[in-house]
Backbone and ligand atoms as CSV (ligand in chain L), in Angstrom:
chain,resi,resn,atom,element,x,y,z
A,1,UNK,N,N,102.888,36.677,97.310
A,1,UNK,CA,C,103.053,37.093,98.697
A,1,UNK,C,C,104.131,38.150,98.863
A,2,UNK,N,N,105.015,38.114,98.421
A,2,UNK,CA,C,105.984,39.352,98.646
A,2,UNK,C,C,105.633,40.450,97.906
A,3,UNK,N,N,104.976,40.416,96.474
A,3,UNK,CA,C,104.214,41.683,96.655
A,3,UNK,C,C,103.731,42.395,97.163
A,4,UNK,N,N,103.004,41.786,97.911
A,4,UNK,CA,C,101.933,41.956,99.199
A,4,UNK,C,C,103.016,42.620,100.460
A,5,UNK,N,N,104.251,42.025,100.249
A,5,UNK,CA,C,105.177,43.055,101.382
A,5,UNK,C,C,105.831,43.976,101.385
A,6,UNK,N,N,105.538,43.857,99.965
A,6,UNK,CA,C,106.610,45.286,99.383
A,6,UNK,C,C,105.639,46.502,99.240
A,7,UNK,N,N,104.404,46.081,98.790
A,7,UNK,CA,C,103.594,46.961,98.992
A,7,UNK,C,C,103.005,47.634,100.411
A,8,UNK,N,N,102.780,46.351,101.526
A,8,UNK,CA,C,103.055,47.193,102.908
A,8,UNK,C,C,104.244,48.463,103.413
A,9,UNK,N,N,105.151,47.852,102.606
A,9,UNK,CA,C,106.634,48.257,103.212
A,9,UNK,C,C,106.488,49.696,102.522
A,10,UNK,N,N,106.133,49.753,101.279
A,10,UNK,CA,C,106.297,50.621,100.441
A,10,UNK,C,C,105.300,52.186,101.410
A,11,UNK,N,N,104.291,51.174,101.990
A,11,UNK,CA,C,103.313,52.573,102.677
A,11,UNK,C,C,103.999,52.991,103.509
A,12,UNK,N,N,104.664,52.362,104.388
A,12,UNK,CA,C,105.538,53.103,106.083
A,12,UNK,C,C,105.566,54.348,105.813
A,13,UNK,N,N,106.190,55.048,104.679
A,13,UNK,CA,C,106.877,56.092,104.853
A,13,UNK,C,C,105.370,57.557,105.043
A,14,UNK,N,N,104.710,56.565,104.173
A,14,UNK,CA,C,102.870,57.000,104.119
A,14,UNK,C,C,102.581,57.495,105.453
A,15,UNK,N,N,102.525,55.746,105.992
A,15,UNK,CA,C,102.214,55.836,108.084
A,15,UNK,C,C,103.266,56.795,108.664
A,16,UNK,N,N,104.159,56.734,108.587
A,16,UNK,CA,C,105.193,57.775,109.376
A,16,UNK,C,C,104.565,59.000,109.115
A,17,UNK,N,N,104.621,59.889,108.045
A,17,UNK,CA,C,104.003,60.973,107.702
A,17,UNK,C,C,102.496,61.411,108.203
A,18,UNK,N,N,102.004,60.669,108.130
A,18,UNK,CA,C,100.354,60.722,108.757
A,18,UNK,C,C,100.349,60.934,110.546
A,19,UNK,N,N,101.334,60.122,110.830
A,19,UNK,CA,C,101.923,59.825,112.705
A,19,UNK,C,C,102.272,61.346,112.817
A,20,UNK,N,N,103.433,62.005,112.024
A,20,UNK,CA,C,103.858,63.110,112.357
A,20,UNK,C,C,102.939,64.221,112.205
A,21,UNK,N,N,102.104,64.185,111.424
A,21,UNK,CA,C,100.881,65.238,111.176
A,21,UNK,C,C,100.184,65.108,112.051
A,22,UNK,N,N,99.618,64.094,112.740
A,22,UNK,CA,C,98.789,64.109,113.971
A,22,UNK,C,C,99.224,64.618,115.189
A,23,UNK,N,N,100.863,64.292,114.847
A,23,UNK,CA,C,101.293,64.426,116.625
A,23,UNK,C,C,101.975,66.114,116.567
A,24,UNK,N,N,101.695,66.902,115.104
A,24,UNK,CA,C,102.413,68.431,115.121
A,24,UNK,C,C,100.698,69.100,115.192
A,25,UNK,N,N,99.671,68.183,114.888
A,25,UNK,CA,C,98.368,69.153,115.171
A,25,UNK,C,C,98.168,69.242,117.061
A,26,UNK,N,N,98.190,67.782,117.177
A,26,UNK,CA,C,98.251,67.849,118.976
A,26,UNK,C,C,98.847,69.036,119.267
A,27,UNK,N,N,100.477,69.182,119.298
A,27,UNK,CA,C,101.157,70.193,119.878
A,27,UNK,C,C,100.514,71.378,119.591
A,28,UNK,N,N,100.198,71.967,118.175
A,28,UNK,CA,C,99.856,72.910,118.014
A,28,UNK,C,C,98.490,73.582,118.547
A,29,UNK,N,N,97.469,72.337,118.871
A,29,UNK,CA,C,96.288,72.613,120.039
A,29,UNK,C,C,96.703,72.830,121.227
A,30,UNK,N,N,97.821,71.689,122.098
A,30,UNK,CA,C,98.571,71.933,122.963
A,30,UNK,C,C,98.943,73.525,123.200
A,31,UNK,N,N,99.271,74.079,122.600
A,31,UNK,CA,C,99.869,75.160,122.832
A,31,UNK,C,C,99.188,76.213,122.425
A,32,UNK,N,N,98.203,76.456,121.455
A,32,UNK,CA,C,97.243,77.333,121.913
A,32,UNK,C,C,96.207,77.266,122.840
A,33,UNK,N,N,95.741,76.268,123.454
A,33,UNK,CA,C,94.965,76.237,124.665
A,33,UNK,C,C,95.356,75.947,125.966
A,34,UNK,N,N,97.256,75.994,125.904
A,34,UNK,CA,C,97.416,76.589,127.469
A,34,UNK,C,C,97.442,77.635,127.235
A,35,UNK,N,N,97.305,78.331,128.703
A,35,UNK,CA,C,97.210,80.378,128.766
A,35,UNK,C,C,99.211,80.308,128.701
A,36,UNK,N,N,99.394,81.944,128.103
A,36,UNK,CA,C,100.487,82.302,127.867
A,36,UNK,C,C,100.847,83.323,128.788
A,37,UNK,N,N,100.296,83.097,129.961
A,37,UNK,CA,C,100.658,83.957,131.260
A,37,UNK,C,C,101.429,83.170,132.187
A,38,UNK,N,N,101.429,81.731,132.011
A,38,UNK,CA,C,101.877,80.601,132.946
A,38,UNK,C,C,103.278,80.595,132.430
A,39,UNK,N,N,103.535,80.875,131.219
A,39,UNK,CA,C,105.013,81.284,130.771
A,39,UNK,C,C,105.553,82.727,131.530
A,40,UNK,N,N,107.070,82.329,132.081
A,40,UNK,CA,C,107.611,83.747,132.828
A,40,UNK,C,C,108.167,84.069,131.344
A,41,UNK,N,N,108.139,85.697,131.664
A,41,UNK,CA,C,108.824,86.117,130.418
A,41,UNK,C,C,110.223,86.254,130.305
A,42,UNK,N,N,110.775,86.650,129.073
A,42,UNK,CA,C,111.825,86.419,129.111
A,42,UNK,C,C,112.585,87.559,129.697
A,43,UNK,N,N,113.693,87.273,129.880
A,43,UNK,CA,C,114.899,88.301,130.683
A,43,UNK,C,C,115.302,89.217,130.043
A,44,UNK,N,N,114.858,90.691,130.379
A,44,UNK,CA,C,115.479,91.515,129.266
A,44,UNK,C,C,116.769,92.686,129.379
A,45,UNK,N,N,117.591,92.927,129.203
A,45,UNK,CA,C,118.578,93.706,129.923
A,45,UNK,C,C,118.098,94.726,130.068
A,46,UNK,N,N,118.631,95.696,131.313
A,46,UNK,CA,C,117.563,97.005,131.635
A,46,UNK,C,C,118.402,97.821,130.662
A,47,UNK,N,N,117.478,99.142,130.537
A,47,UNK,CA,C,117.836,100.303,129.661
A,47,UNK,C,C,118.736,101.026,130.314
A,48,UNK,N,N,119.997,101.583,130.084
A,48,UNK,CA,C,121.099,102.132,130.970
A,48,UNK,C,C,120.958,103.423,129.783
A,49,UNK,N,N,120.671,104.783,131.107
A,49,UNK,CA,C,120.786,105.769,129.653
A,49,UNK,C,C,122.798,105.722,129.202
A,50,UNK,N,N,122.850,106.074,128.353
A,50,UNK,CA,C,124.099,106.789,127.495
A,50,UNK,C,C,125.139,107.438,128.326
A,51,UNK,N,N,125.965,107.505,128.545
A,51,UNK,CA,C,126.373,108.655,129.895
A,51,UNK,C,C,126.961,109.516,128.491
A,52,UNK,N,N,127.783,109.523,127.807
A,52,UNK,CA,C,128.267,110.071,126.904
A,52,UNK,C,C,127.369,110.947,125.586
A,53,UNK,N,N,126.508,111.222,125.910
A,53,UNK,CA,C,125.256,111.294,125.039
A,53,UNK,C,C,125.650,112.694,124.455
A,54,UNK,N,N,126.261,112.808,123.165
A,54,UNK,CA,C,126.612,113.946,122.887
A,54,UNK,C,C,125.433,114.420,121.661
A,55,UNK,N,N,125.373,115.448,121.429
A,55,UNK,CA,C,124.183,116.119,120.533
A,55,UNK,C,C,124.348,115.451,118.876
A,56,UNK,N,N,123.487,115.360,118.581
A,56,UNK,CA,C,123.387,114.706,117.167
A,56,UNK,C,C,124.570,115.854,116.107
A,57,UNK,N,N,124.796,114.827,115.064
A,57,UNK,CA,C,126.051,116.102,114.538
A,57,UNK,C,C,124.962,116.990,113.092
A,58,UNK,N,N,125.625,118.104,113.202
A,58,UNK,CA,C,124.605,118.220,112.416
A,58,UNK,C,C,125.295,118.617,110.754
A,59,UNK,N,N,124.145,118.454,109.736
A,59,UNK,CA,C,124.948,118.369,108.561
A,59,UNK,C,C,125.284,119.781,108.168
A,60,UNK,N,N,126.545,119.674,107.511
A,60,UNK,CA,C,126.850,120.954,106.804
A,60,UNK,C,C,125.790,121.194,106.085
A,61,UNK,N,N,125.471,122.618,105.881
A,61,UNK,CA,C,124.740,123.147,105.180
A,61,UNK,C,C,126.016,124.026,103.704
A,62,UNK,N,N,125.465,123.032,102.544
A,62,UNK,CA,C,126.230,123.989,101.643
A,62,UNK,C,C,125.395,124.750,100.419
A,63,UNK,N,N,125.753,125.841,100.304
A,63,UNK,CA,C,124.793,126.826,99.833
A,63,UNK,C,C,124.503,126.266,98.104
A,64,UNK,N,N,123.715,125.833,97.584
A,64,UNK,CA,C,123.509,125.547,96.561
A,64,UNK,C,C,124.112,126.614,95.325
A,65,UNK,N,N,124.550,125.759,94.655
A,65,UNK,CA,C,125.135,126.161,93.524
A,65,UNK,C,C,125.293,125.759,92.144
A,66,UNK,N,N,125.396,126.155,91.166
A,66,UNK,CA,C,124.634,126.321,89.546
A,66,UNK,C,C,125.332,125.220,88.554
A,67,UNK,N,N,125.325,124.705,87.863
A,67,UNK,CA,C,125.181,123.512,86.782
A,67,UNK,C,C,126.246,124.466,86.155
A,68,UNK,N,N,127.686,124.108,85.723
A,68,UNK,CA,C,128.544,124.528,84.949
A,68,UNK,C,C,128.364,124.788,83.746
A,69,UNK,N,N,126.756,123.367,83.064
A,69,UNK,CA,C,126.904,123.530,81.764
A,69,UNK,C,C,126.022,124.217,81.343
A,70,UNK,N,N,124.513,124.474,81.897
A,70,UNK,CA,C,123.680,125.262,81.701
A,70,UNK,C,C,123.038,126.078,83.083
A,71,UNK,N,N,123.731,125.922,83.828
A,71,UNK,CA,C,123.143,127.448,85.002
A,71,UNK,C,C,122.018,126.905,85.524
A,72,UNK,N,N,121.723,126.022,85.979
A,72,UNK,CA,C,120.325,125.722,86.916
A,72,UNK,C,C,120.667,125.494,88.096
A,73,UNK,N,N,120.008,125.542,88.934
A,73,UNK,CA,C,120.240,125.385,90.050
A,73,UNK,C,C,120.199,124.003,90.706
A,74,UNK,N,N,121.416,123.890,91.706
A,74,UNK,CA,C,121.532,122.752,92.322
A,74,UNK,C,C,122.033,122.691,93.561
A,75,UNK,N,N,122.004,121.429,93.762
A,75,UNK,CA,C,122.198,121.336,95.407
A,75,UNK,C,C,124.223,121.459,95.730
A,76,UNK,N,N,124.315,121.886,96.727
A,76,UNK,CA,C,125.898,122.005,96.632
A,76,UNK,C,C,127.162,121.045,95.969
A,77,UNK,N,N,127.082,120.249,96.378
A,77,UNK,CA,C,128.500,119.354,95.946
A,77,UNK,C,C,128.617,118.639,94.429
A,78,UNK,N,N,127.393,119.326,93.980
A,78,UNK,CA,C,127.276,118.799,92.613
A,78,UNK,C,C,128.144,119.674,91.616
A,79,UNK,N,N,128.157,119.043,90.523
A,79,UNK,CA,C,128.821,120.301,89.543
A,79,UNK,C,C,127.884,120.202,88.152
A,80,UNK,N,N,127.131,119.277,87.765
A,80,UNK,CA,C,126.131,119.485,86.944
A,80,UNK,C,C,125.329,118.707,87.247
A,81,UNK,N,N,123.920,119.314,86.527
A,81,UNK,CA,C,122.930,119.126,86.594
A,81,UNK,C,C,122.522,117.445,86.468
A,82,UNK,N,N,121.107,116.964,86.669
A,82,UNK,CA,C,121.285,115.700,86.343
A,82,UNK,C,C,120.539,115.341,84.333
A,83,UNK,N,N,120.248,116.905,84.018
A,83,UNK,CA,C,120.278,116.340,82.514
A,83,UNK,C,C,121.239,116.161,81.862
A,84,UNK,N,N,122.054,117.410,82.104
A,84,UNK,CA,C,123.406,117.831,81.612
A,84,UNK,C,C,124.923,116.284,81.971
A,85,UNK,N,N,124.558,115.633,83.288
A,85,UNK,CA,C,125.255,114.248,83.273
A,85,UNK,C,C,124.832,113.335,82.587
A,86,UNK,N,N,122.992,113.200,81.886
A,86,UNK,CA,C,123.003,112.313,81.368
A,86,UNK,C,C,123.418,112.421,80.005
A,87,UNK,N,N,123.259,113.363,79.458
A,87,UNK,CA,C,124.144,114.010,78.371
A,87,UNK,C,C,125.491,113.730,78.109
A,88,UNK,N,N,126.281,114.028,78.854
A,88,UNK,CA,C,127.665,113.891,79.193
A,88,UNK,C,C,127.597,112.221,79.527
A,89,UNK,N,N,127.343,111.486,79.461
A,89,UNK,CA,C,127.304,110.045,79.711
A,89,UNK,C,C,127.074,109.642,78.261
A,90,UNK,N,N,126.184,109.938,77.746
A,90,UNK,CA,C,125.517,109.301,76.204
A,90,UNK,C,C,126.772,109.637,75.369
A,91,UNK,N,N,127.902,111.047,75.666
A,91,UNK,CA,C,128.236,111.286,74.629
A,91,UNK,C,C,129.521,110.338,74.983
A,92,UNK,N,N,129.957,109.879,75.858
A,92,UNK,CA,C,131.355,108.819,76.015
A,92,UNK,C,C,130.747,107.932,75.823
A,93,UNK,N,N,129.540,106.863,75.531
A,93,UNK,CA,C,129.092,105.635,75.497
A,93,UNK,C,C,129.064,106.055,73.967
A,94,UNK,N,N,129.623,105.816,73.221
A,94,UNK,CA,C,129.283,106.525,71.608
A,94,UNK,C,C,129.329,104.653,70.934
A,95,UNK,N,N,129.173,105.031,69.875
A,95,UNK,CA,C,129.347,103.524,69.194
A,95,UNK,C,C,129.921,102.976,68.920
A,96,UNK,N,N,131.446,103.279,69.287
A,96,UNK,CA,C,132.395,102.189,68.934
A,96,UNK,C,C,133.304,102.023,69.828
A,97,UNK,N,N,132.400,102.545,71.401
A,97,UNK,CA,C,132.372,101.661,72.243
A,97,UNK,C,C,131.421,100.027,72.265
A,98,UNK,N,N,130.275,100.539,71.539
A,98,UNK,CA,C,129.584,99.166,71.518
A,98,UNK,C,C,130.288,98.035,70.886
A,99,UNK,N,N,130.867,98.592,69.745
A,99,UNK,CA,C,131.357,97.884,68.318
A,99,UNK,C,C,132.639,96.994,69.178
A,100,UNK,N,N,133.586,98.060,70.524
A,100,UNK,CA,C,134.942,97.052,71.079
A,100,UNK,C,C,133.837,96.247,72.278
A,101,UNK,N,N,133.285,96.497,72.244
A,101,UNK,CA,C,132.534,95.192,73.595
A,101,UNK,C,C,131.931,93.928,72.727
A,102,UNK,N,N,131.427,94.584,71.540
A,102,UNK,CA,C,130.870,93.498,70.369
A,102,UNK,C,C,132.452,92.457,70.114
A,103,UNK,N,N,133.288,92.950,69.571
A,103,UNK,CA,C,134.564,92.428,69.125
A,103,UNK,C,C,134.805,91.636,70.553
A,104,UNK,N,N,135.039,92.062,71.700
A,104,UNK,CA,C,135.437,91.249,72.421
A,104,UNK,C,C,134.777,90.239,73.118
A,105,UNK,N,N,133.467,90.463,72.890
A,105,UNK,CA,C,132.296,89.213,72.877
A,105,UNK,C,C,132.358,88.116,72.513
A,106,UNK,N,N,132.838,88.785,70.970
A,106,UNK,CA,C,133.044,87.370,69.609
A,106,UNK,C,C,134.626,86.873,69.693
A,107,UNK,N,N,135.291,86.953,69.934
A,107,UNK,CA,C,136.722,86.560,70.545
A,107,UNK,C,C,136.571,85.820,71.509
A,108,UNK,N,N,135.839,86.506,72.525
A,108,UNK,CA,C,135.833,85.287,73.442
A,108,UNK,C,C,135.228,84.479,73.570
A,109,UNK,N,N,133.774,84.619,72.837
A,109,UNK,CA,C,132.961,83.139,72.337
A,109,UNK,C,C,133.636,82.073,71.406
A,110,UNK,N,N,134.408,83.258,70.491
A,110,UNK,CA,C,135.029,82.013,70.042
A,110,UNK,C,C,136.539,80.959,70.105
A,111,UNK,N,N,136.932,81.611,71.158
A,111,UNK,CA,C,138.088,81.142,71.960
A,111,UNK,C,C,137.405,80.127,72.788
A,112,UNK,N,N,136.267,80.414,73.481
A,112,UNK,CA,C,135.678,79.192,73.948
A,112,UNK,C,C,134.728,78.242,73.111
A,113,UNK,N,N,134.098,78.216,72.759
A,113,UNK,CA,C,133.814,77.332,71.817
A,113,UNK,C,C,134.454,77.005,70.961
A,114,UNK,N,N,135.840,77.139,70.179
A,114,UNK,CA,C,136.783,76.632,69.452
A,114,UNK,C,C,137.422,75.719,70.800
A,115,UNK,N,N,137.934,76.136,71.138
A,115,UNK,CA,C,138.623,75.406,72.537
A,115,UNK,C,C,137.923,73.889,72.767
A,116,UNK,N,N,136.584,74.290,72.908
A,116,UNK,CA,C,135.663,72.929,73.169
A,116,UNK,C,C,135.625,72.055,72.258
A,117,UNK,N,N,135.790,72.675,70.597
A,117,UNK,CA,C,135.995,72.129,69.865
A,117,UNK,C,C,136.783,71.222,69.235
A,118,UNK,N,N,138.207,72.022,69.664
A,118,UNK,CA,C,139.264,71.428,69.441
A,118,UNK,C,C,139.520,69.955,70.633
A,119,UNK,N,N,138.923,70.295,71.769
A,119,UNK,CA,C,139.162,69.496,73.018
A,119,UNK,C,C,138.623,68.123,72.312
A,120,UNK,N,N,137.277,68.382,71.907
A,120,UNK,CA,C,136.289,67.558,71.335
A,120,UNK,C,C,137.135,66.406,70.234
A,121,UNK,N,N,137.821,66.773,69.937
A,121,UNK,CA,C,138.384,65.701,68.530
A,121,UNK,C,C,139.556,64.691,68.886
L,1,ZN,ZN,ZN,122.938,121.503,83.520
């Protein structure tokens, strides 16, 4: 017999869930088959023009000018080109920059995992 109640008991949460699905389909019929004209709309603040309304600013125009490292043409505030930066990027990323990010990788992996290690004993 108390199986038998634990297993009722055990469904409620079943019945509750089934209760709430019925009673969110109602609403949701509810509310598409009243008209949405019987709703006042909502309050909207009126449009006040600008009194201060000054003219859009407009951008400097700067006269395009040439790539330092090979002479192509570009847009003003630049000073080289965008092959000529990626160039100039590859050549400071060289390899022993990789080699001190490698070293300090392994230092600090193994400062932490020694650490854990040592904690460990
Ligand atoms: Zn260039």
């Amino acid at each position: 017999m108390p199986n038998n109640t634990s297993a009722l008991a055990s469904l409620l949460p079943l019945v509750g869930a089934a209760a709430l699905t019925v009673q969110g389909f109602r609403r949701l019929r509810a509310t598409r088959e009243s008209p949405r004209a019987s709703r006042p709309a909502p309050l909207q603040p009126k449009e006040v023009p600008n009194p201060d309304l000054r003219p859009p600013r407009r951008k400097k125009i700067v006269p395009d000018s040439t790539c330092h490292h090979c002479g192509t043409s570009i847009p003003g505030r630049e000073t080289l080109c965008t092959p000529c930066e990626r160039l100039a990027e590859g050549a400071t990323n060289s390899s022993a920059t990789t080699a001190l990010h490698w070293l300090v990788f392994l230092v600090t992996m193994t400062a932490i995992i020694g650490g854990g290690w040592l904690l460990s004993q």
